[in-house]
MARZA-950029 format. One record per residue (C-alpha): residue number from 1; x, y, z. Coordinates in Angstrom, 1 decimal, padded with zeros to 4 digits. Layout:
N
<site num="NUM" east="X" north="Y" up="Z"/>
...
This chain:
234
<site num="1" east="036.4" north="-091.6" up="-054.4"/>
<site num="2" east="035.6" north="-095.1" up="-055.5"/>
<site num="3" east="038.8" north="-095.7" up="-057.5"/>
<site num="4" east="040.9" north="-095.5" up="-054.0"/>
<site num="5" east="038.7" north="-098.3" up="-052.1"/>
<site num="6" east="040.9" north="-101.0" up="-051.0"/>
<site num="7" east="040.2" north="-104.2" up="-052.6"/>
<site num="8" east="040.9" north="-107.6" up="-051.4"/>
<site num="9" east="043.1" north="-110.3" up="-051.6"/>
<site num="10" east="043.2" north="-112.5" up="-054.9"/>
<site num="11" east="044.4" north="-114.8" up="-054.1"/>
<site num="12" east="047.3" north="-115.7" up="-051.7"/>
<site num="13" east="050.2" north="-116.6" up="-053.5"/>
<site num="14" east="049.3" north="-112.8" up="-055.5"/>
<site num="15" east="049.3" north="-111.5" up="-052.6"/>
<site num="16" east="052.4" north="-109.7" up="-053.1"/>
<site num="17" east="052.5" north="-109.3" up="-057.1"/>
<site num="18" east="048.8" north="-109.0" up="-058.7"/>
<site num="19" east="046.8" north="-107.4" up="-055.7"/>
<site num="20" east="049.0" north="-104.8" up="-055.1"/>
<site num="21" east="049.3" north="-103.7" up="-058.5"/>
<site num="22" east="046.0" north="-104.0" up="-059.1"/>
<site num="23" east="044.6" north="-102.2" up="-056.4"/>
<site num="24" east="042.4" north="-098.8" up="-057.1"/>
<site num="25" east="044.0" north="-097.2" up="-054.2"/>
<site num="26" east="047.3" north="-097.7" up="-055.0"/>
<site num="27" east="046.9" north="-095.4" up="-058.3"/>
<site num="28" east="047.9" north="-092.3" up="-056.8"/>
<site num="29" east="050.9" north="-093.6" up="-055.5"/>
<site num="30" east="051.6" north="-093.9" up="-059.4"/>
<site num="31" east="050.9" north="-090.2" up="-060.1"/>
<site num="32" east="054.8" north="-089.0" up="-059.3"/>
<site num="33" east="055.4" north="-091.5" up="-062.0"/>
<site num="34" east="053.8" north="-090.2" up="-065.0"/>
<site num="35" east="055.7" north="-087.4" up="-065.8"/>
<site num="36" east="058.9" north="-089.6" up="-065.6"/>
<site num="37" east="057.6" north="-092.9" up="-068.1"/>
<site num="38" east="058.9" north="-093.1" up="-071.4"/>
<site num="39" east="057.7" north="-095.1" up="-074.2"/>
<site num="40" east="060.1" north="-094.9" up="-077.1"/>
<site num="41" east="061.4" north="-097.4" up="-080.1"/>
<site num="42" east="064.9" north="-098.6" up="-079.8"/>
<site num="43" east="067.0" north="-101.7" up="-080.8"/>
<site num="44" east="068.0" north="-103.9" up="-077.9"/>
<site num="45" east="071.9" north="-104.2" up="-078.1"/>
<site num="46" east="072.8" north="-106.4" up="-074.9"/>
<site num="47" east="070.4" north="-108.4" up="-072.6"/>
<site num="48" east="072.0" north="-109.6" up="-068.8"/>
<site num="49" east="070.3" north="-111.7" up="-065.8"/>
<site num="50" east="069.7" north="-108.1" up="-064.4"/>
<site num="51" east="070.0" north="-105.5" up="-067.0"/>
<site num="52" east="069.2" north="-104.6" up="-070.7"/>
<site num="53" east="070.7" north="-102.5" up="-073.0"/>
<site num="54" east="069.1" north="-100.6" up="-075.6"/>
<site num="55" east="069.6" north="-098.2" up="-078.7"/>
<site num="56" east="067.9" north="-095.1" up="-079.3"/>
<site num="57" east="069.1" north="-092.2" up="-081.7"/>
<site num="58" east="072.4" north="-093.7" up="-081.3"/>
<site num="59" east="073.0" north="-093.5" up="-078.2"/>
<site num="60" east="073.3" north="-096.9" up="-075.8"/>
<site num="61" east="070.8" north="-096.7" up="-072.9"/>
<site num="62" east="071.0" north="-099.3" up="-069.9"/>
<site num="63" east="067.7" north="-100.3" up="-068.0"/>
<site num="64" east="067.6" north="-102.2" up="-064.9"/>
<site num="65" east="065.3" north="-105.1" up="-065.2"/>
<site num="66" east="065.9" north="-107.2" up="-062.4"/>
<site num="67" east="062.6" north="-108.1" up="-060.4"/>
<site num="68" east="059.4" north="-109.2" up="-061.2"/>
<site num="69" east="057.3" north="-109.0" up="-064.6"/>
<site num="70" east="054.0" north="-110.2" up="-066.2"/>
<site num="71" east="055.2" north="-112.2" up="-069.4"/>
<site num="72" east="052.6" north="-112.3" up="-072.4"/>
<site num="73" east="053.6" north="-114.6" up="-075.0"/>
<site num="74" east="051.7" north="-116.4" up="-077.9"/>
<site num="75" east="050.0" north="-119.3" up="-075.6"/>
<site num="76" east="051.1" north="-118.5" up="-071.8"/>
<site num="77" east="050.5" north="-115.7" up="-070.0"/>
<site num="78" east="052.5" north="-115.7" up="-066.0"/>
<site num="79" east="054.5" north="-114.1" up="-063.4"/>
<site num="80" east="057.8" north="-114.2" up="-063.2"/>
<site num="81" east="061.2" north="-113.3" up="-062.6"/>
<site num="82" east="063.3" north="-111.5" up="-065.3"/>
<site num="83" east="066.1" north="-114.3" up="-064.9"/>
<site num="84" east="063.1" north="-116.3" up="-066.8"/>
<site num="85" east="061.5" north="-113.9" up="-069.4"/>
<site num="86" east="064.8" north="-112.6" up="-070.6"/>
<site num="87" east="064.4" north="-115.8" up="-072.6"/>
<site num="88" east="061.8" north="-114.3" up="-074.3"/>
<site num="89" east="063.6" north="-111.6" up="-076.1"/>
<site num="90" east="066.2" north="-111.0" up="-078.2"/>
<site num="91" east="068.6" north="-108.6" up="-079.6"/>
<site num="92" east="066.6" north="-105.9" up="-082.1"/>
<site num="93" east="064.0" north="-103.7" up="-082.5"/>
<site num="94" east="061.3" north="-103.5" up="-079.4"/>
<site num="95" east="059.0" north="-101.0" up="-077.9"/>
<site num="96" east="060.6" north="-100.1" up="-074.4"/>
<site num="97" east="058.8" north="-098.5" up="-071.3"/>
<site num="98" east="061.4" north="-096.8" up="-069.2"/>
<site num="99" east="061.1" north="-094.6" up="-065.9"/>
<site num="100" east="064.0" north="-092.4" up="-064.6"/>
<site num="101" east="063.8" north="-092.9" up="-060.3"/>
<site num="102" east="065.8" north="-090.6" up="-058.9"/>
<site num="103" east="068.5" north="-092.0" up="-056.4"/>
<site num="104" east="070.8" north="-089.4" up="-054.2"/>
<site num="105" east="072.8" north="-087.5" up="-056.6"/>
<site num="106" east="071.9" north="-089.7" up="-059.5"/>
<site num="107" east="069.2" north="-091.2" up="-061.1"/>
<site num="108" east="068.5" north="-094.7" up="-062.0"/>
<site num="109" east="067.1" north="-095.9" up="-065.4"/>
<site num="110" east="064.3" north="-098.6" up="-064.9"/>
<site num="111" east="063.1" north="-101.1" up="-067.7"/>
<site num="112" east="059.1" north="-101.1" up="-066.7"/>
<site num="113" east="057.7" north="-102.7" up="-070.0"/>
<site num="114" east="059.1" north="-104.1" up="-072.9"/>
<site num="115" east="057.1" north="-105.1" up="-076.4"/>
<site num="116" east="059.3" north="-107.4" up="-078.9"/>
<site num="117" east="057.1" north="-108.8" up="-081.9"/>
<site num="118" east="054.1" north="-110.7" up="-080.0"/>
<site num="119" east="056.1" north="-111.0" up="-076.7"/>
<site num="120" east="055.1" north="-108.2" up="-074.1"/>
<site num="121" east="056.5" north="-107.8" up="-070.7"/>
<site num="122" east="055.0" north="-105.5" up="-067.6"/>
<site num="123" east="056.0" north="-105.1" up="-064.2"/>
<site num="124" east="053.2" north="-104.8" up="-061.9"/>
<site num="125" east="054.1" north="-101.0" up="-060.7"/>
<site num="126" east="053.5" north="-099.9" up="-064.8"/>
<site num="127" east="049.9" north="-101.9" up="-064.8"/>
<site num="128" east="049.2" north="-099.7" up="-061.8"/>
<site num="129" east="049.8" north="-097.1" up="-063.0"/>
<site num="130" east="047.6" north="-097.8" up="-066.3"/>
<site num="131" east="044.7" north="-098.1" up="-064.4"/>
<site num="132" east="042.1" north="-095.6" up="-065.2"/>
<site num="133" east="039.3" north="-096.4" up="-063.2"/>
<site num="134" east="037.6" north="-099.9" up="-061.3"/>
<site num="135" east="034.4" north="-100.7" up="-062.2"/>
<site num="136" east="032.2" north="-103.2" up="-059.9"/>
<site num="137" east="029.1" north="-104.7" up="-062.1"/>
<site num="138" east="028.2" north="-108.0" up="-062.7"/>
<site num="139" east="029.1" north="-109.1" up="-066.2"/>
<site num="140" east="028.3" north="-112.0" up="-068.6"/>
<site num="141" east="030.2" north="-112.4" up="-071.9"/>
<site num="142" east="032.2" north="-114.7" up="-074.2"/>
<site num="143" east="035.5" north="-114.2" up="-075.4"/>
<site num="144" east="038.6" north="-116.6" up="-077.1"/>
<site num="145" east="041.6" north="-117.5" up="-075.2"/>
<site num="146" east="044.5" north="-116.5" up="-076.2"/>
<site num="147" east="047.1" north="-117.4" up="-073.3"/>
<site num="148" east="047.0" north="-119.1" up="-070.3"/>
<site num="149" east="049.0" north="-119.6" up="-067.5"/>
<site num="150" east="048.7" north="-121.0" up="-063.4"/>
<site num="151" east="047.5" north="-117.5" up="-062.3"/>
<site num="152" east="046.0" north="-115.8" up="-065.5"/>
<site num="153" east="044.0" north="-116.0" up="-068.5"/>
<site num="154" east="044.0" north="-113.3" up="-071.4"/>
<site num="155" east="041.0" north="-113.6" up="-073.4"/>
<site num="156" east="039.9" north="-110.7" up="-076.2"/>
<site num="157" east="035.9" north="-110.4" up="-076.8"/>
<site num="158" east="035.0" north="-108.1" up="-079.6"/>
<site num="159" east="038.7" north="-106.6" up="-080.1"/>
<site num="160" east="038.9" north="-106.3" up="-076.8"/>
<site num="161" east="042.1" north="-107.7" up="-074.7"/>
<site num="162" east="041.5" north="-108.5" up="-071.2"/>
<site num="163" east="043.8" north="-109.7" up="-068.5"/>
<site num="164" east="041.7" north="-112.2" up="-065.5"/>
<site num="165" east="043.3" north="-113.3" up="-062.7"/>
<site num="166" east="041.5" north="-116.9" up="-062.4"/>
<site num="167" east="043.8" north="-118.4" up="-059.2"/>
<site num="168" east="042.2" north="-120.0" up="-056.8"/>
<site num="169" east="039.7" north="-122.8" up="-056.0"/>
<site num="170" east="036.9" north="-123.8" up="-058.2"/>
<site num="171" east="034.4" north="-126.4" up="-058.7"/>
<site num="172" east="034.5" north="-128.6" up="-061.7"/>
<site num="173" east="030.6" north="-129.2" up="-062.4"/>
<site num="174" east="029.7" north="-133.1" up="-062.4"/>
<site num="175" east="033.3" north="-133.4" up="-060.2"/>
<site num="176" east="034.3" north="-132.0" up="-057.6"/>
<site num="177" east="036.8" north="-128.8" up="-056.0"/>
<site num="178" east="039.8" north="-128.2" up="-058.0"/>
<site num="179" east="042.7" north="-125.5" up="-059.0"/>
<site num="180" east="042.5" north="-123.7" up="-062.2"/>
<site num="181" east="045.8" north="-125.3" up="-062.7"/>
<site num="182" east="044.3" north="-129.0" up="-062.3"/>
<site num="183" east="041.7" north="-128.4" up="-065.0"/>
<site num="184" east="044.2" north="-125.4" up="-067.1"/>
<site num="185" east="044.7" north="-128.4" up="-070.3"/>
<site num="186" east="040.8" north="-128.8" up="-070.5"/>
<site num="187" east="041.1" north="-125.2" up="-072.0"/>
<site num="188" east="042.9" north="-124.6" up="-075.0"/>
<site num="189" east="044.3" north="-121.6" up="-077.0"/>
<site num="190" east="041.5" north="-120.5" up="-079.5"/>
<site num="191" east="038.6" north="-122.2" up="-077.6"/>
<site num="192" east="035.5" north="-119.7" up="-077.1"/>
<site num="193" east="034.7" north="-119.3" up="-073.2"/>
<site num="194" east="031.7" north="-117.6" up="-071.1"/>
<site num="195" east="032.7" north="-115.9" up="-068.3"/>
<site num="196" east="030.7" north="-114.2" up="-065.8"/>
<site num="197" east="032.7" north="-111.6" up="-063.6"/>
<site num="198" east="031.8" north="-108.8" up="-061.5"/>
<site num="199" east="035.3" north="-106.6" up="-060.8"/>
<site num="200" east="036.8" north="-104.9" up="-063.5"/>
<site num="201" east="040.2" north="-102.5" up="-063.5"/>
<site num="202" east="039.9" north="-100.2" up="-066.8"/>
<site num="203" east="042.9" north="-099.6" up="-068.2"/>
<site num="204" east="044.8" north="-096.3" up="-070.0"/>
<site num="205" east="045.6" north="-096.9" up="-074.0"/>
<site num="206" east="048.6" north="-098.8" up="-073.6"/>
<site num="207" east="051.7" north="-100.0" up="-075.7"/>
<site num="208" east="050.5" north="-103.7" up="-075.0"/>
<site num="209" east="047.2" north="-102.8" up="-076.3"/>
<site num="210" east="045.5" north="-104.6" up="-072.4"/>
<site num="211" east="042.5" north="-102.8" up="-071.8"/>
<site num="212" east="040.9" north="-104.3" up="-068.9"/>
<site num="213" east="042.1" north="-106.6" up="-065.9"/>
<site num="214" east="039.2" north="-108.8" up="-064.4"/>
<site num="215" east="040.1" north="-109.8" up="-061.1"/>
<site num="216" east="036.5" north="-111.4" up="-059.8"/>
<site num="217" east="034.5" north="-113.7" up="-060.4"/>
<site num="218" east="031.1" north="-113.9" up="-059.7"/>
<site num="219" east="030.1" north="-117.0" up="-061.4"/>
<site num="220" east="031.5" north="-119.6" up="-063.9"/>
<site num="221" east="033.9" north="-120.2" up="-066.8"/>
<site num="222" east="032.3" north="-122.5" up="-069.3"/>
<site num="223" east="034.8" north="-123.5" up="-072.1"/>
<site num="224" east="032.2" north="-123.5" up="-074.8"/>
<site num="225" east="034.1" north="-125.4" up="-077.1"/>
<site num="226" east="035.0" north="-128.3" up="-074.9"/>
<site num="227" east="032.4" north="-128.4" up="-072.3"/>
<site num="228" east="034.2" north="-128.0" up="-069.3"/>
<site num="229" east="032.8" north="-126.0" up="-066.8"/>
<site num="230" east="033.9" north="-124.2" up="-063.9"/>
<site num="231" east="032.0" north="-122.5" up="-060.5"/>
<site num="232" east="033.9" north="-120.1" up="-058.8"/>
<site num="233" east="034.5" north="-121.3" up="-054.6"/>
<site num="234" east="034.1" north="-118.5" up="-052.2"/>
């Protein structure tokens, strides 16, 4: 089946993070999975540099959520550790993603996403298993940006959330080759873009309300607004 077609690399430093949880093939490594995510209301209680605590029907749950994590926020969108996006939350109510792993005798609670106001964390292995099908067509659109960060963009075109991975080298037109995070200020939050892509991941309803990851480009990015344009280098 098409969905379990290895892709390829992103982009290096993703190598590890984005790729792999991206990847068609690794979705029915997430099947073992489903039957063990819950998505549930609570109240966050305590938040530590590896573990979070939250309420739920009165009773005090505790999540590990060490490792790494996609962090949404209003303007920036990155990866990184939890040490770093605990700052991002608080104490009170939230929408928490939990999976129960079983470990020898016991079982482990894991913290897999987390949705506090207009703040929404996911670890890579919870994206994965989102993933409903890949679709590989060339496609021209425009969309606004709504966060930005040194690996990814999300962008929403008619109600429509969408997560790119935009790493990598490009050419500036009228310049010359750059990174997305040399030119990353010449876009700004709200500005109306044209994107032409041509790998899409189609994603499962989700808490975070991400419908689709584009992770190639076949083409540009031309910030509409601003003028800046960008050519995608093999």
């Amino acid at each position: 089946m098409k969905k379990h077609l290895a892709i390829v690399i992103i982009a290096i430093s993703l190598a590890a993070v984005i790729t792999l949880a991206f990847s068609p093939r690794a979705i029915s490594g997430t099947d073992s999975l489903r039957r063990r995510i819950h998505t549930f209301e609570g109240v966050i209680a305590t938040i530590t540099n590896s573990t979070i605590a939250v309420i739920k029907n009165n009773i005090t749950i505790r999540l590990i959520a060490k490792g790494r994590w996609v962090l949404i926020t209003d303007s920036a969108v990155n990866i990184t550790t939890w040490t770093n996006a605990m700052g991002y939350i608080s104490e009170g109510n939230a929408v928490v993603v939990a999976v129960n792993v079983p470990r020898g005798n016991g079982t482990l609670r894991v913290l897999i996403g987390l949705k506090q106001n207009r703040t929404i964390l996911m670890r890579p292995i919870l994206i994965r298993h989102l993933i409903q099908r890949s679709i590989h067509d060339e496609k021209e659109f425009t969309c606004t940006l709504l966060a930005k960060g040194d690996k990814l963009i999300l962008v929403e075109a008619r109600g429509i959330r969408m997560l790119a991975v935009i790493g990598g080298r490009w050419y500036k037109a009228g310049e010359s080759e750059t990174t997305w995070s040399n030119v990353s200020d010449e876009f700004r939050i709200g500005d109306r873009l044209w994107l032409c892509c041509e790998r899409f991941l189609v994603l499962k309803p989700n808490f975070a309300n991400l419908r689709i990851i584009v992770w190639g480009f076949s083409g540009a990015i031309i910030d509409i607004d601003s003028g800046t344009a960008l050519l995608k280098v093999s």
